[in-house]
MARNU-576088 format. One record per residue (C-alpha): residue number from 1; residue in one letter; x negated, y negated, z negated. Coordinates in Angstrom, 1 decimal. Layout:
BEGIN
resi	resn	px	py	pz
NUM	A	X	Y	Z $
...
END
This chain:
BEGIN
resi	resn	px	py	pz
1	X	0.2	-25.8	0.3 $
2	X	-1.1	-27.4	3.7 $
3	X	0.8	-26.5	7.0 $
4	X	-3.0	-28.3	8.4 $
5	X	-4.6	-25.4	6.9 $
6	X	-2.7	-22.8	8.7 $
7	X	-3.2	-24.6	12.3 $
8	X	-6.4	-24.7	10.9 $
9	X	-6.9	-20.8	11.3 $
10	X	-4.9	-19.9	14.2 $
11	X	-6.8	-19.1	17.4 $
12	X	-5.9	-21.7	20.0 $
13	X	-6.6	-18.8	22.8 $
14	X	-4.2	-16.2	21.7 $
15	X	-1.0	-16.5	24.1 $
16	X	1.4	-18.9	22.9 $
17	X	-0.7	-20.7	19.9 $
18	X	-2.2	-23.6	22.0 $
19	X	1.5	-24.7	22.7 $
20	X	2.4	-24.6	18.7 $
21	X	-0.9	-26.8	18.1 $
22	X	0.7	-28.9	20.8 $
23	X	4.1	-29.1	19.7 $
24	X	5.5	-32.5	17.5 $
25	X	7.4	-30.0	15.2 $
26	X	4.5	-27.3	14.2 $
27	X	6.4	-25.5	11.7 $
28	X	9.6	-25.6	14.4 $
29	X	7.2	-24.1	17.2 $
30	X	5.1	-21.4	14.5 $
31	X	8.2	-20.0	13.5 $
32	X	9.2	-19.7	17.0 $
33	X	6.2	-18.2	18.1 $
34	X	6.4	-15.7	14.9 $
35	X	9.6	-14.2	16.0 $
36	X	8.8	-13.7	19.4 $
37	X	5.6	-12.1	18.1 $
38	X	6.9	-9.8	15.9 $
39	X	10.4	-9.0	18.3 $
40	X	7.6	-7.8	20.8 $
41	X	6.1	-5.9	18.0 $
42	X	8.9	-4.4	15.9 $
43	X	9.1	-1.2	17.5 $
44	X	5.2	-0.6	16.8 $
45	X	5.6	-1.9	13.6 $
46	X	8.7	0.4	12.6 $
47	X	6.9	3.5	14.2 $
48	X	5.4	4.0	10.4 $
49	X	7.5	6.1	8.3 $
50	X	8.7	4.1	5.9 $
51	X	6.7	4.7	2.2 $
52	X	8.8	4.1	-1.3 $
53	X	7.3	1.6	-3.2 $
54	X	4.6	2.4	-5.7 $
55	X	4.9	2.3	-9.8 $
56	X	8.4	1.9	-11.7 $
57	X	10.1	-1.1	-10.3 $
58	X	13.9	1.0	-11.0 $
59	X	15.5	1.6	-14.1 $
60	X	16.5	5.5	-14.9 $
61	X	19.6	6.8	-13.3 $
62	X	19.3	4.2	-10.5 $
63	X	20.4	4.6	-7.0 $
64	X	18.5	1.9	-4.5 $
65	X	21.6	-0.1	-3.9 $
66	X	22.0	0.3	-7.4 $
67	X	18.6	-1.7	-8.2 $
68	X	19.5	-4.3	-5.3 $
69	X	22.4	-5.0	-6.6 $
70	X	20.6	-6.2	-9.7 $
71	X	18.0	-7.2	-8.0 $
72	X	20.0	-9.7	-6.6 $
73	X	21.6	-11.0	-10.0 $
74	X	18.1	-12.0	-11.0 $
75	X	17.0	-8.9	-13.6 $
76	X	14.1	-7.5	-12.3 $
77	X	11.8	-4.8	-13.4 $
78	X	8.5	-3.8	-13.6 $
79	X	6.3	-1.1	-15.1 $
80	X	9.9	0.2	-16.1 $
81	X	10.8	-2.6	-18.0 $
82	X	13.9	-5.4	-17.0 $
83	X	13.8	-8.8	-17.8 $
84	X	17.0	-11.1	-17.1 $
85	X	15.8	-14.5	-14.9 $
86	X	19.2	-15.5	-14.5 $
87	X	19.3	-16.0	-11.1 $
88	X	16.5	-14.8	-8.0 $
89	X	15.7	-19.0	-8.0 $
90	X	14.7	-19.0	-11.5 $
91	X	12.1	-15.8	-11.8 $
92	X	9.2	-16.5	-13.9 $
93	X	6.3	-14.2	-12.0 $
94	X	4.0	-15.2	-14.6 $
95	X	6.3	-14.3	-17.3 $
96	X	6.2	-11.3	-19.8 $
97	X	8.7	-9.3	-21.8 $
98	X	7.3	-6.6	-23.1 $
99	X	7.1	-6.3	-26.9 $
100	X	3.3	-5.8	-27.2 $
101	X	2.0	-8.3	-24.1 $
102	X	1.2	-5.3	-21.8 $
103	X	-0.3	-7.3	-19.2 $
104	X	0.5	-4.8	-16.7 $
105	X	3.7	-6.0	-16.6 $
106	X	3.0	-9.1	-14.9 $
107	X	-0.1	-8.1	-12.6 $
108	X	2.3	-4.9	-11.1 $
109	X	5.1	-7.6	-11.1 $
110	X	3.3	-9.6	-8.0 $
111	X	3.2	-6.1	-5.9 $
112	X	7.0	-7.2	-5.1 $
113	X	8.0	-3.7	-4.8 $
114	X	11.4	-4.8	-5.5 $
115	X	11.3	-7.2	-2.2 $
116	X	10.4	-4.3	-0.4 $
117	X	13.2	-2.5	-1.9 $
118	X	15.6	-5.5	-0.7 $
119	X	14.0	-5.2	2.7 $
120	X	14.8	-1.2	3.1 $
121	X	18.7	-1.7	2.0 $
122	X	19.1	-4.9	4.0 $
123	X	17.9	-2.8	7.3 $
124	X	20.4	0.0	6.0 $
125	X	23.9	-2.1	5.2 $
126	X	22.6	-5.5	6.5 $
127	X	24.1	-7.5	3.8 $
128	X	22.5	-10.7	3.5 $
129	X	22.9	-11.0	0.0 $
130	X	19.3	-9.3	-0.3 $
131	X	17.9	-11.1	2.6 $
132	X	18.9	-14.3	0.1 $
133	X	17.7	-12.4	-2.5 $
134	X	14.3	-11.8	-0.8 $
135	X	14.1	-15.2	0.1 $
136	X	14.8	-16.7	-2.9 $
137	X	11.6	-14.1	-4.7 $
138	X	9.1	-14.7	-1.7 $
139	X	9.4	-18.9	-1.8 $
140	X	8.9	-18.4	-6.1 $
141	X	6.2	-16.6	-6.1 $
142	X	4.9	-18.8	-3.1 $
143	X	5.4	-21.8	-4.9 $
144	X	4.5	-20.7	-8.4 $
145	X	1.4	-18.9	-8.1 $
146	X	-0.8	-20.8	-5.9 $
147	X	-4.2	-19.0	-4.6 $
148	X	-7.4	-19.1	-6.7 $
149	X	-10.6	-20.9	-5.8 $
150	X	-13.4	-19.1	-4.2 $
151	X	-15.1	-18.5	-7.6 $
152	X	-12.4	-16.7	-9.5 $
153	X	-12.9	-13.4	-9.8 $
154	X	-11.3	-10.2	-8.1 $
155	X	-9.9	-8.8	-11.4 $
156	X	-8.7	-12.2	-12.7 $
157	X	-5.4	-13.8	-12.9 $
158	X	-1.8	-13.3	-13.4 $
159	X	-0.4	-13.2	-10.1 $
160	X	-4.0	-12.6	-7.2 $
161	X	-5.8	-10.1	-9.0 $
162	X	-7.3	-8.9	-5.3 $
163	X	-6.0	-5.1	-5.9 $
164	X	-2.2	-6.4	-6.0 $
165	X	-3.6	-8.9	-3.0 $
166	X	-4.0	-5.5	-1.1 $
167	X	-0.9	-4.0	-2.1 $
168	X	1.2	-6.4	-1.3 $
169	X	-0.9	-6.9	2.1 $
170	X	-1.2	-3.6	2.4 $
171	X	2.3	-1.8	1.6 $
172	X	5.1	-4.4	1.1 $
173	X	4.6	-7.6	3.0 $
174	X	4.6	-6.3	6.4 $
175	X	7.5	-4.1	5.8 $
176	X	9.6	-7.3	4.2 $
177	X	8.5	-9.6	7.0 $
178	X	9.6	-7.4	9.7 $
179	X	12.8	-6.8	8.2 $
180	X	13.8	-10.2	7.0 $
181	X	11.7	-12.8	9.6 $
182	X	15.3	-13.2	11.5 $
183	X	17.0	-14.5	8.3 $
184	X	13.7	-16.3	6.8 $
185	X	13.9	-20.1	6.9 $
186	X	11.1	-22.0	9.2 $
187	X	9.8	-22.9	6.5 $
188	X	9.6	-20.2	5.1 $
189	X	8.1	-18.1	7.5 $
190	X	5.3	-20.7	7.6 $
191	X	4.5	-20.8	4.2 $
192	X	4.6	-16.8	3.9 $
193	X	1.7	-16.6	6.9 $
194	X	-0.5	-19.4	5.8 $
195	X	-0.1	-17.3	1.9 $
196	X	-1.0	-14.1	4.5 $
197	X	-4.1	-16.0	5.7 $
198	X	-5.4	-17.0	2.3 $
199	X	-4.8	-13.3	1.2 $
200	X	-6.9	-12.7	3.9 $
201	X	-10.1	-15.3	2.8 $
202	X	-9.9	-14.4	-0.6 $
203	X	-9.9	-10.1	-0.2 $
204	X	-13.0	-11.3	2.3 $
205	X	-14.6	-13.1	-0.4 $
206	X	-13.8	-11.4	-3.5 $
207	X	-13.1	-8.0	-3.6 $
208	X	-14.4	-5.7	-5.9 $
209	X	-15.2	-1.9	-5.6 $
210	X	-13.7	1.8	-6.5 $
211	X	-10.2	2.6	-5.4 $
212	X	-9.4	-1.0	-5.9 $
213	X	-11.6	-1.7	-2.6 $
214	X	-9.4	0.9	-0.8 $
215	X	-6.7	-0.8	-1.4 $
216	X	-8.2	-4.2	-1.1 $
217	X	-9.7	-3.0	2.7 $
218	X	-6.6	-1.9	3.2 $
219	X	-4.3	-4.8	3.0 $
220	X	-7.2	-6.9	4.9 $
221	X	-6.8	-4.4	8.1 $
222	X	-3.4	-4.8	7.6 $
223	X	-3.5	-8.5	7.7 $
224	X	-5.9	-8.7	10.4 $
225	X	-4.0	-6.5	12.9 $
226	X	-0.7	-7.8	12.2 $
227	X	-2.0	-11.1	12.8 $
228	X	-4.6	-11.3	15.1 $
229	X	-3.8	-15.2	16.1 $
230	X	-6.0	-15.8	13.2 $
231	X	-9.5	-16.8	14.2 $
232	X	-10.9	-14.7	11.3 $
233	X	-8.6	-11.6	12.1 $
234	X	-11.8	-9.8	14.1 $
235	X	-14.0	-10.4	11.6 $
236	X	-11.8	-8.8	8.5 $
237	X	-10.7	-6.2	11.3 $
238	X	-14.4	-5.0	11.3 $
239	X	-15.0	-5.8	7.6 $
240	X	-12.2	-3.7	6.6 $
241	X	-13.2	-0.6	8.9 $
242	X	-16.7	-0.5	7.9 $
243	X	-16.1	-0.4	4.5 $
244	X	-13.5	1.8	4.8 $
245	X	-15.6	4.0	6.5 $
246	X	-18.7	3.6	4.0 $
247	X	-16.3	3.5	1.0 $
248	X	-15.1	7.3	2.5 $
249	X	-18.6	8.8	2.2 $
250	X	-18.9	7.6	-1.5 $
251	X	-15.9	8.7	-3.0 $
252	X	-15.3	12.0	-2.0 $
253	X	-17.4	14.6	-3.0 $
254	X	-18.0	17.4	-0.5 $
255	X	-16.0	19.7	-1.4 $
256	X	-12.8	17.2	-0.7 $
257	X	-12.2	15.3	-4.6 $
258	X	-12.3	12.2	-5.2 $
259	X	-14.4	11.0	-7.8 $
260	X	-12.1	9.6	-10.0 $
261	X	-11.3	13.5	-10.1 $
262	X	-7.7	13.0	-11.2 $
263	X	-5.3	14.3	-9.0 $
264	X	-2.9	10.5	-9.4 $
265	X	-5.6	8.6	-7.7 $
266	X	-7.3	11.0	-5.7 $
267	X	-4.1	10.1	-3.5 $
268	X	-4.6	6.9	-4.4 $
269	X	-7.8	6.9	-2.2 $
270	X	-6.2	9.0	0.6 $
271	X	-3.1	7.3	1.1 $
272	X	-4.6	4.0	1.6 $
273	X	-6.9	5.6	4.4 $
274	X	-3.7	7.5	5.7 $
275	X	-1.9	3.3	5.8 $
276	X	-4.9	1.5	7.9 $
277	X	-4.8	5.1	10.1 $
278	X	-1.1	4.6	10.6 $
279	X	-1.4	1.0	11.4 $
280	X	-4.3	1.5	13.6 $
281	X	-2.4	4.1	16.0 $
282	X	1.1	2.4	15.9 $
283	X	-1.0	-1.3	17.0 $
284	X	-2.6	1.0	19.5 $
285	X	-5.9	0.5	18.0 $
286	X	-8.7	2.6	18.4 $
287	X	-9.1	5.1	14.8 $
288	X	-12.2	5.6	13.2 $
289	X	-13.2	9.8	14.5 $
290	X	-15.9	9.3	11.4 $
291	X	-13.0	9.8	8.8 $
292	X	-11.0	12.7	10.2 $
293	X	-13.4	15.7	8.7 $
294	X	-13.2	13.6	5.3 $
295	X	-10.0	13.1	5.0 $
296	X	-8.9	16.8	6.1 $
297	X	-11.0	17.6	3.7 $
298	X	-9.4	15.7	1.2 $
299	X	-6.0	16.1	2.0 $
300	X	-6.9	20.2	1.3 $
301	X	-8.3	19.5	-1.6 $
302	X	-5.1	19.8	-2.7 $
303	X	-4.2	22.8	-1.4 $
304	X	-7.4	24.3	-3.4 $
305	X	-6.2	23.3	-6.5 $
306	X	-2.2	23.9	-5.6 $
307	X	-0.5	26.2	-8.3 $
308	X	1.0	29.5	-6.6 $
309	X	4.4	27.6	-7.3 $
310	X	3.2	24.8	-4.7 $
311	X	2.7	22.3	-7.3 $
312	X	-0.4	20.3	-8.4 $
313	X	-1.6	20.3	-11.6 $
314	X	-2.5	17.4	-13.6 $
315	X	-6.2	16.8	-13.9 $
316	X	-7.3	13.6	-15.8 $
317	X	-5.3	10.4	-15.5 $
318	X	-3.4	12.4	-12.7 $
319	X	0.5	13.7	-12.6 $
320	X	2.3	16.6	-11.1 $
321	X	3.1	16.8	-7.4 $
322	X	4.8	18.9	-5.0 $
323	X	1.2	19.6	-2.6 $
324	X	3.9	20.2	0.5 $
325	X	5.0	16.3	-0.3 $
326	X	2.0	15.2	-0.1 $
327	X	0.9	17.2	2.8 $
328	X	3.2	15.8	4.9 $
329	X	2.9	12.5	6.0 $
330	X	-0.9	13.3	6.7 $
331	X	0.2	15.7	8.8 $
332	X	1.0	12.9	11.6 $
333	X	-2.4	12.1	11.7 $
334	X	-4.3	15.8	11.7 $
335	X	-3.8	19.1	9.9 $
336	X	-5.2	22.4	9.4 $
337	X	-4.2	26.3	9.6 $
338	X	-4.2	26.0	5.9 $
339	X	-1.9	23.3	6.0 $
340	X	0.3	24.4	8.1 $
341	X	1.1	27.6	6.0 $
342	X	1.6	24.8	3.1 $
343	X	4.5	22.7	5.0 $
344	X	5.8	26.0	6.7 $
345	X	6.3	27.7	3.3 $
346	X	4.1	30.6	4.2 $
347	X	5.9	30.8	8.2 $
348	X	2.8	29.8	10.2 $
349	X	-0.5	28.6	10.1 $
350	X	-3.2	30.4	7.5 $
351	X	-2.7	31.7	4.6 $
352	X	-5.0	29.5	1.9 $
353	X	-8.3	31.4	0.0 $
354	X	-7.2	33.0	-3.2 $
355	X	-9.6	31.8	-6.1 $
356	X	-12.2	29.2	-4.9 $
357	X	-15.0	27.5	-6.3 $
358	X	-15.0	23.2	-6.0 $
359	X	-18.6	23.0	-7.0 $
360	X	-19.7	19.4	-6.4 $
361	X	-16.1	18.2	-8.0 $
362	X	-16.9	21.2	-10.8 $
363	X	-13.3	22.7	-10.6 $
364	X	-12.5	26.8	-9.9 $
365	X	-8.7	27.7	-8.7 $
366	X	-8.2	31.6	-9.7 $
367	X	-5.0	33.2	-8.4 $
368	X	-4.3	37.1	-7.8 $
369	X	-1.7	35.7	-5.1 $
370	X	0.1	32.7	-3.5 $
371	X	3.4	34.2	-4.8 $
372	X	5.5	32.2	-7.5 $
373	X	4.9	35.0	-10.3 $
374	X	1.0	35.3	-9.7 $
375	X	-1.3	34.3	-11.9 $
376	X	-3.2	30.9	-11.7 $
377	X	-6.1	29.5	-13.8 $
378	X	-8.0	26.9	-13.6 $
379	X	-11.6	26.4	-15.0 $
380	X	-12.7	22.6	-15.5 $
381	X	-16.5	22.0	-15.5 $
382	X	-16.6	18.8	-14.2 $
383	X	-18.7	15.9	-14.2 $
384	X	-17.2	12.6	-16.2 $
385	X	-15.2	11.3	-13.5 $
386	X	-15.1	7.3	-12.8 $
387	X	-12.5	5.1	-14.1 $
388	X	-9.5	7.2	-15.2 $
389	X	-11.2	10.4	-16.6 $
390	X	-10.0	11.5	-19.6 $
391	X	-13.0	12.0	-22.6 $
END
C-alpha cells in the first residue's frame, strides 16, 4: 500500500492538509493532523448512541469483557463459531473453520464486529490490552487482504465483498477509530485512512443493489463525512444521498414494508437510513426532509403488525422483536402519536388501530384489543417478496 496514494486524495485546501503535503515526515504530519481532526470532532462523533454489533460474533453465556478477554488471546468468532489463531498477530481473515465451508464465516468475519467490541470495553475500563488487541486485528486484515481492482465484482471476494465494505464503513470503523486513534501507531493510522479511502473508490464503483446498496450507501456517507479532506468526499457525499433517497422510494411499499417483506431486514433497510440520518445531524449536516414521511412510515409498520404482547412476529426470513426496542432509537430522529403510546407502554400518545389491512405489502393485523390476553391473527397474502422470502 502507497502512503503516495493517500496524499494523492487529500484535498490540499482543507485547513491543515497543505502543511502535511508540505511536511518531510507525511505519515508524522497525517497522523498529527488526524488527531487533531478527530479531538475537534469526538464529541460530534460520540453524540450517536452507541449500536451493538450486528450477527453472532459472542459465544453463548458471554459477557462483553468476557468475549474481549478472548478476543484478546487470539480466538475469535464469527457467525457463532470460534476459531483459535493463537495470538491477535497471527489471525488468518481468510481462514475458515467450519465443518461444511460455510462461506459466511469468513465474509461476516471482515465486518470486525469484534474490533468494535474491543473499542466499546476499552472506552469503558481503558485497558490497553484491547487497544493492542485492536491494533494487532486492524494492521492483519490491512496487510492481508489488500483491495480488489476496479473490475471485481461487488459480491466477490473473501474479505471486500462491497456489503461488508459498508458495514464496516458504515457501523464499526468509525466507532473503533474514534475510540482507539490516541493509542493507534502513525503508521497505523495512515494505513487505516488510505484503506478508508479505497473503501470509498470501490463502494463508488462497484456497488450492487437491494438492501446491500443501503448498506453500501451507507458506509460511503459515512466515509465521506467523516472525512471530508478527501477530494472525492463531496462527490460520494451526494452519491450516497441521492441514492439513498431513490433507493427509499423503491423499497418500501406504501403502506410502510419493505419489500423483502421479512420483518429481519425490513430493519435491515431502516436502520441503515436511521445511521446516515444520525451522522448527518451529529456532523451538523443538512438531512434529507424527502425521507421523513417514508421512514415514519416504516418505522410503524411495525407497530401494524406488533402482536398485542408488543412483540413482532416473524414473517419470512425475519425473527422476533420487541417493536418498543426497535421504536426507540428512531425516536431521536421523529415519531408519531402511535409511537408514542408504543414506548410509553399505553401512558401517552395514541392508541394504535385495532385490525388493519397492509394492502400493497398484502398483510392484515386482526386484534379484539391491545391488551396481552387479546386475540391476534394475522392473514398473509403477500406478493413473493425479494431475496429472503420464504417459498
Amino acid at each position: 500500500m502507497s502512503l503516495e496514494e493517500l496524499s494523492s486524495a487529500l484535498d490540499s485546501s482543507f485547513p491543515g492538509i497543505s502543511e502535511v503535503l508540505a511536511a518531510d515526515d507525511f505519515t508524522s504530519a497525517f497522523a498529527s493532523f488526524i488527531r487533531g481532526y478527530l479531538d475537534s470532532t469526538r464529541d460530534r462523533y460520540f453524540s450517536i448512541p452507541y449500536e451493538v454489533p450486528e450477527n453472532v460474533y459472542k459465544l453463548e453465556g458471554e459477557s462483553d469483557r468476557d468475549a474481549c478477554d478472548r478476543i484478546v488471546t487470539g480466538t475469535l468468532v464469527s457467525v457463532g463459531v470460534p476459531s483459535a489463531f493463537g495470538s491477535t498477530k497471527d489471525v488468518d481473515w481468510h481462514s475458515n473453520p467450519t465443518f461444511n465451508g460455510y462461506k459466511e464465516w469468513t465474509w461476516q468475519f471482515s465486518r470486525h464486529n469484534d474490533v468494535k467490541l474491543l473499542a466499546h470495553e476499552y472506552l469503558l475500563t481503558g485497558n490497553h490490552a484491547y487497544a493492542e488487541a485492536a491494533a494487532d486485528l486492524i494492521s492483519t486484515w490491512i496487510d492481508t487482504c489488500p483491495v480488489p481492482g476496479p473490475d471485481v465484482d461487488g459480491h466477490d471476494t473473501d474479505c471486500w465483498r462491497t456489503i461488508e465494505c459498508g458495514i464496516r464503513m458504515g457501523a464499526n470503523w468509525p466507532y473503533i477509530i474514534y475510540a482507539f486513534y490516541r493509542e493507534f501507531s502513525d503508521d497505523l493510522i495512515a494505513r487505516i485512512f488510505l484503506s478508508m479511502h479505497q473503501h470509498g473508490v470501490r463502494l463508488m464503483l462497484n456497488h450492487t443493489q437491494g438492501n446491500w446498496l443501503l448498506m453500501e450507501m451507507n458506509g460511503l456517507c459515512y466515509i465521506a463525512v467523516i472525512c471530508p479532506f478527501f477530494k472525492e468526499s463531496g462527490k460520494w457525499s451526494s452519491f450516497a444521498l441521492s441514492s439513498l433517497e431513490e433507493e427509499a422510494g423503491k423499497q418500501f411499499y406504501a403502506d410502510g414494508f419493505q419489500y423483502e417483506l421479512t420483518t429481519n431486514y425490513h430493519d435491515v433497510a431502516v436502520n441503515n437510513y436511521q445511521r446516515m440520518l444520525q451522522l448527518l445531524k451529529a456532523f451538523g449536516r443538512d438531512l434529507p426532509g424527502s425521507l421523513n414521511s417514508i421512514l415514519l412510515n416504516a418505522t410503524e409498520a411495525n407497530i401494524k403488525l406488533m402482536e398485542p404482547d408488543g412483540m413482532l412476529p416473524d414473517i419470512n426470513d425475519g425473527n422476533t422483536f420487541v417493536v418498543k426496542e426497535l421504536l426507540e432509537p428512531k425516536a431521536r430522529l421523529f415519531t408519531s402519536p402511535q409511537m408514542e403510546w408504543v414506548l410509553s407502554g399505553g401512558k401517552k400518545g395514541e392508541i394504535p388501530y385495532k385490525s388493519i389491512a397492509m394492502p400493497y405489502s398484502g398483510f392484515f393485523a386482526f386484534r379484539s384489543g391491545w391488551g396481552r390476553e387479546d386475540i391476534y391473527g394475522l392473514l398473509d397474502s403477500a406478493p413473493f417478496g425479494r431475496m429472503h422470502q420464504h417459498e
